[in-house]
C-alpha positions in Angstrom: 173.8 161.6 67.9 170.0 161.4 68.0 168.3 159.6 65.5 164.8 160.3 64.8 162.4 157.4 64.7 160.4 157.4 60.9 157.3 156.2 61.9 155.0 158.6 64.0 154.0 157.3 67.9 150.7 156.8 68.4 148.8 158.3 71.2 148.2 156.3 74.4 144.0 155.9 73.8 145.2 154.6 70.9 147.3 151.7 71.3 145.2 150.9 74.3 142.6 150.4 72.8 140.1 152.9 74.7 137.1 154.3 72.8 135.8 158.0 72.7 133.2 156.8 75.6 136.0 155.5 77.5 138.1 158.7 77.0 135.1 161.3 77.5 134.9 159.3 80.9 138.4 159.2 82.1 138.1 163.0 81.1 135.2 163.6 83.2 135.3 161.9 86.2 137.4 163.7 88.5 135.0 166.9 87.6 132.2 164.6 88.7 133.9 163.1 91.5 134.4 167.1 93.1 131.1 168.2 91.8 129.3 165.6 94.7 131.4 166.5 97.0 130.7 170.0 96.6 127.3 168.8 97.0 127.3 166.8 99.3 129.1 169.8 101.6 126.8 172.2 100.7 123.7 170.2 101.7 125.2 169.5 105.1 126.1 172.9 106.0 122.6 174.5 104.7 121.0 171.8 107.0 122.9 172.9 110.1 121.0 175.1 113.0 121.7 177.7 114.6 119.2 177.6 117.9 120.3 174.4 119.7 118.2 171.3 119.1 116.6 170.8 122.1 115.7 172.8 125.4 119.0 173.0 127.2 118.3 171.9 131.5 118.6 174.4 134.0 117.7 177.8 134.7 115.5 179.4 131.8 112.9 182.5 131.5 109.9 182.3 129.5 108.1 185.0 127.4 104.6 185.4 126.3 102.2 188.4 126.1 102.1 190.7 123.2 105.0 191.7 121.8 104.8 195.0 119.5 107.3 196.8 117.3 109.5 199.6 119.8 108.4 202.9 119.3 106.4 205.6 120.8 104.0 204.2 123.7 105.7 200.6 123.5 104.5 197.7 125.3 106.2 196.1 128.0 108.0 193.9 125.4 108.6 194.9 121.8 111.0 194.3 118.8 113.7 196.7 118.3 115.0 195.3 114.9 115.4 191.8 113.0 117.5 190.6 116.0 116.9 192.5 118.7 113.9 192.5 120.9 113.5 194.8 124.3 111.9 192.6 127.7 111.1 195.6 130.4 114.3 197.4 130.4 116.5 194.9 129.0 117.8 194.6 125.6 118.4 190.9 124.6 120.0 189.9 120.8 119.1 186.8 119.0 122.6 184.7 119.2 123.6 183.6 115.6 121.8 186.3 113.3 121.9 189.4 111.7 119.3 191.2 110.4 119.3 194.5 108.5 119.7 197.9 110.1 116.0 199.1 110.7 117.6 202.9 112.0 120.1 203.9 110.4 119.6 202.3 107.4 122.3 202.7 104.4 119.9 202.3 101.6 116.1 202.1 101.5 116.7 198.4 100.4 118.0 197.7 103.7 115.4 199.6 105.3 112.9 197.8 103.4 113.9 194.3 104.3 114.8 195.4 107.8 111.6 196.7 108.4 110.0 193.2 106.9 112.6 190.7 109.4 111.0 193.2 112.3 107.5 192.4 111.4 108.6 188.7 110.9 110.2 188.9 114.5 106.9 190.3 115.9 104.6 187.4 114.2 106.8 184.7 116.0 106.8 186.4 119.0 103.3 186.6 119.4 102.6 182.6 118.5 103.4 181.8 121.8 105.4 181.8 124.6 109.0 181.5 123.8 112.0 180.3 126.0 115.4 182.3 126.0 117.7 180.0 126.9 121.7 181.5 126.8 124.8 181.2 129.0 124.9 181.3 133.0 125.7 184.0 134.2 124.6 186.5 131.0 127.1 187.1 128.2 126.4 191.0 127.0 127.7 191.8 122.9 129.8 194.9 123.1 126.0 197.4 123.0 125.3 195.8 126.5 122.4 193.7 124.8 122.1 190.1 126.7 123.0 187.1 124.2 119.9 184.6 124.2 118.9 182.1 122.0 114.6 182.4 121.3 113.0 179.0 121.3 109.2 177.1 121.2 108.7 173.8 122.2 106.2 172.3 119.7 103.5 169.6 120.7 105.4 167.0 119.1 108.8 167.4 121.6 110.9 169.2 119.0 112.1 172.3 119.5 111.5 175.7 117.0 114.5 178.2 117.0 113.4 181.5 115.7 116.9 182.2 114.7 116.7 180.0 112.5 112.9 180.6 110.8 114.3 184.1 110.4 117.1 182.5 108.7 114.8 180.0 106.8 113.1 183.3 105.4 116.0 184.7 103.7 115.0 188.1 105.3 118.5 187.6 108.0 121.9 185.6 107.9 123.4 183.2 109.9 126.2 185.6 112.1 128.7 184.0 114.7 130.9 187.3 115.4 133.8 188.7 112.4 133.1 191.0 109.6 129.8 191.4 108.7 128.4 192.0 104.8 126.9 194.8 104.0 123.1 194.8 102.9 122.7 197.2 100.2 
């Protein structure tokens, strides 16, 4: 048989001794503990790049001239889309982006902010030569396009990636292959 005890137990804070600071603390320290290392991960992975940090030895083609936006009477080079730019006949994608759809669009949202990472793609262009640096021999995406990385070396010895200033400007995403989200 059970026999109930008369007096009521007291809670553990209590007979320990802990105050309410003591008990808001215990209480809110793991939540702090994740909440930095949430932190501290998110930091590191929005500081990561996309273009590589340096210009990579070996064989490598330079660009400059004026680059315009694709369209009737093109230049020599132009900008197709966000991501995309057109050297004589060949087609060569930025590796690690993806801008919006410029043509077809699937809203005028997408169009809009398309038709602004083109623009952006055309300004960089056109500061000065650029280096496409990418794999040897060629790696082609599934459209045929050539997979480059765009870079700038800057008088100071580092090295600008426009993949990621285009990312930097909120206007593409970072894209390694997989499902993409939609823009509208």
């Amino acid at each position: 048989m059970l026999r109930r005890r008369s007096s009521p137990v007291l809670p553990d804070h209590r007979w320990r001794g802990d105050s309410r600071l003591r008990r808001l603390w215990n209480a809110l320290r793991w939540w702090l503990g994740a909440a930095v290392l949430v932190t501290a991960m998110w930091y590191v992975i929005g500081q990561q790049r996309i273009g590589p940090a340096a210009i990579p030895p070996g064989p490598h083609e330079v660009l400059a001239g004026p680059f315009t936006r694709c369209g009737k009477g093109r230049a020599v080079s132009c900008v197709i889309d966000g991501d995309t730019i057109m050297v004589g006949q060949r087609m060569i994608r930025v590796i690690g982006i993806d801008a919006p759809e410029v043509h077809p669009a699937r809203c005028p949202a997408e169009a809009q902010q398309g038709e602004a990472a083109t623009l952006l793609l055309v300004t960089l262009l056109n500061q000065g030569p650029v280096t496409l640096v990418g794999p040897n021999p060629p790696v082609h995406d599934e459209y045929g396009r050539e997979l480059k990385h765009l870079l700038r070396a800057r008088p100071d010895g580092t090295v600008q990636s426009l993949a990621d200033d285009l990312v930097a400007s909120k206007l593409v995403r970072p894209y390694l292959r997989g499902p993409r989200d939609p823009w509208c």
